[in-house]
N, C-alpha and C positions, 0 to 999 in steps of 0.2 A: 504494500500500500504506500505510494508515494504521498511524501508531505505538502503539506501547502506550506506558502511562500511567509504565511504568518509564524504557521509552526519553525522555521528554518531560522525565521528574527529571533523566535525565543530561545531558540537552541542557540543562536550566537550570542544575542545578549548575557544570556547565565556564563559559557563560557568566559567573554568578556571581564564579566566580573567579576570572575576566580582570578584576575590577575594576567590573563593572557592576553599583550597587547597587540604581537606580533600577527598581522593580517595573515600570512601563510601559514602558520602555524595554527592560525584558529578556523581556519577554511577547512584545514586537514583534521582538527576535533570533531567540528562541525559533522563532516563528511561521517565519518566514524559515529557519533552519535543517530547521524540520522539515518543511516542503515541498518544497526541494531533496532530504531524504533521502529521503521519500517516490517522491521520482519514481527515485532514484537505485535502492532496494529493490526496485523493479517491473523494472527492468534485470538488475538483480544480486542477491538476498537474501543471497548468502552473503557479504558485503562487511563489512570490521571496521571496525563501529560506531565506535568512539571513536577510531580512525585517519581516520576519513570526515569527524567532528565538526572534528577539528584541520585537517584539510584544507581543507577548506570556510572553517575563520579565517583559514587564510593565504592564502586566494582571495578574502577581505573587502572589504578594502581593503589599500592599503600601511600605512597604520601601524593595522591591527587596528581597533578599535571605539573609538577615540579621538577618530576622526575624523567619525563615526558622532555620537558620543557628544554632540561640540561642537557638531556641528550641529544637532543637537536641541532643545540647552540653546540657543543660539543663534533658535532658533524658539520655542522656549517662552517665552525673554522679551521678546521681539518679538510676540508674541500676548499677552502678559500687558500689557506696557504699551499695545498698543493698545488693547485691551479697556478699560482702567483710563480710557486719556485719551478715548475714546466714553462713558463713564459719569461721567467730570468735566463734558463738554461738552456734555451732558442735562441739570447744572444751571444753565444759562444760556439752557434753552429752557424755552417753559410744556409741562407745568404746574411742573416742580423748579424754575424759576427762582424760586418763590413761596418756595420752601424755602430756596436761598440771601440771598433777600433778610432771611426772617425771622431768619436764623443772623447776619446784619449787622444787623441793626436790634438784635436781643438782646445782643449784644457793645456794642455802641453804647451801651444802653441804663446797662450794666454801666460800660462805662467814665465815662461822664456821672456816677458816685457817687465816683468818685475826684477828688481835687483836684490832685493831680500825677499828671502822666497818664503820665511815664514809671515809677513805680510799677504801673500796670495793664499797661503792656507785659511788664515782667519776670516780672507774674504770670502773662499769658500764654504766655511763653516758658517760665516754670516747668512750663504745663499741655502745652506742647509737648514738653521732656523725658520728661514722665511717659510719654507717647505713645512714644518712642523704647522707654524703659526694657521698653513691653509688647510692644515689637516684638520688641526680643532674649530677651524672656523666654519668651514664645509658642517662637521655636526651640529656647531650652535646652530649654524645656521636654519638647518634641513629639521631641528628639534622645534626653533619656535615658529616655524610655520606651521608644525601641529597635522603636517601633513602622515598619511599612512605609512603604519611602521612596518617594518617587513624584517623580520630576522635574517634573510640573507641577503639583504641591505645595508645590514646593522655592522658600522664600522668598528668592531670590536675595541675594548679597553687595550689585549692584548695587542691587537696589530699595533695602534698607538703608542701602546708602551714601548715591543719593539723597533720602530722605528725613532722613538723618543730616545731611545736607549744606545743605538747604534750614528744617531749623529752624537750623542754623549760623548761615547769612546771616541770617535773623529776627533773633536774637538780634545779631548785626553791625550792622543797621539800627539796632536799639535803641541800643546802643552809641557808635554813630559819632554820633547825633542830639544836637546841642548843645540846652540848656536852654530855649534861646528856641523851638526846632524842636515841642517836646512842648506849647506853646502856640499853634502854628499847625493849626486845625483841617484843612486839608487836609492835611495828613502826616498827622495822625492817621489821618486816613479813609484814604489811601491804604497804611498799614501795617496796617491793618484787616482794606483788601478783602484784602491781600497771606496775610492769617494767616485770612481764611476760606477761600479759594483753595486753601493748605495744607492745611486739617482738608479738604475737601472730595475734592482728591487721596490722601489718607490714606484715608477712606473707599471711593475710589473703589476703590484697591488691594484692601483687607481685601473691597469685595462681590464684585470678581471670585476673588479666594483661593476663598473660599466656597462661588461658583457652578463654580467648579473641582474643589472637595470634593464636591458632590452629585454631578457629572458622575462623579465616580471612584468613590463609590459606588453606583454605579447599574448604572457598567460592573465592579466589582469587588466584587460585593454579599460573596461572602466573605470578604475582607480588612478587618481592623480598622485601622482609621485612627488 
């Protein structure tokens, strides 16, 4: 017995407000609940609705949609970073390895105009901040428009942190490097490759986000993102 489009609102509503804000995530409870009542309806139609809905959560799991919940997020960014470090390690085959080589060579090129070369580091680290700074601003941003949340939209704490973490060391490298260090051309280079490596995982992140946003509009054509 299929449901009606009211019964479907109150199956999302109550999920809703067990705390699940993530739209994918609650599509797929949803889906899940109203199968179960479907078949339950065909047995019984006289059966109270919203006593069946609570029923069914406390037949879940032991602790409710938490555990649901984690596990997901758990999968999503374990699919996120894989995806991410498969499209870092596309640039170190041809044809992108052409692209990472040219990203070193023009950084190279740039630092060779500088005559103290741990001045070009810091400005690199400057241009690494600015990076962070769009990271967090991208979520303020996308947060107070209040628009639909989508778990594998959801820019993780962690991706943040590691990438928070990893211009950190940059900047530490910089740092720790004695005067004599910033005149030995191999530390250069190798804090170099170290800071294309960086941008290149950075990107790698921001195309799968992206290729994630198409995927969700595509399966969500109604929903504004």
């Amino acid at each position: 017995m299929e449901l009606t489009t009211s019964q479907l609102i109150q199956i999302d509503n109550y999920v809703s407000s067990c705390g699940i804000k993530y739209y994918d995530v609650r599509t797929e409870i949803v889906d899940h609940f109203a199968n179960i009542l479907e078949e339950k309806l065909v047995k019984n139609p006289d059966l109270d609705f919203k006593k069946e809905i609570i029923t069914i959560h406390r037949n879940f799991s032991d602790k409710g949609f938490s555990s649901l919940l984690e596990e997901k997020r758990k999968s999503v960014e374990k699919k996120f970073y894989k995806l991410s470090l498969k499209h870092l390690l596309s640039f170190f085959k041809l044809p992108r390895i052409i692209i990472s080589g040219a990203l070193f060579y023009i950084l190279l090129q740039v630092m060779s105009l500088f005559k103290n070369k741990e001045n070009f580091f810091f400005l690199v680290y400057f241009f690494a901040i600015l990076l962070v700074v769009r990271i967090f601003y991208q979520n303020w941003r996308y947060k107070r428009k209040n628009r639909t949340s989508f778990l594998v939209l959801n820019k993780t704490e962690n991706f943040l942190q590691i990438i928070n973490f990893v211009f950190i060391l940059f900047n530490s490298m910089t740092n720790f490097r004695s005067e004599q260090s910033f005149v030995n051309t191999t530390h250069n280079y190798i804090q170099l490759g170290f800071f294309v490596i960086l941008l290149l995982f950075y990107w790698s992140g921001e195309y799968v986000f992206y290729q994630n946003k198409m995927e969700i509009q595509k399966q969500y054509p109604n929903v504004i993102l």
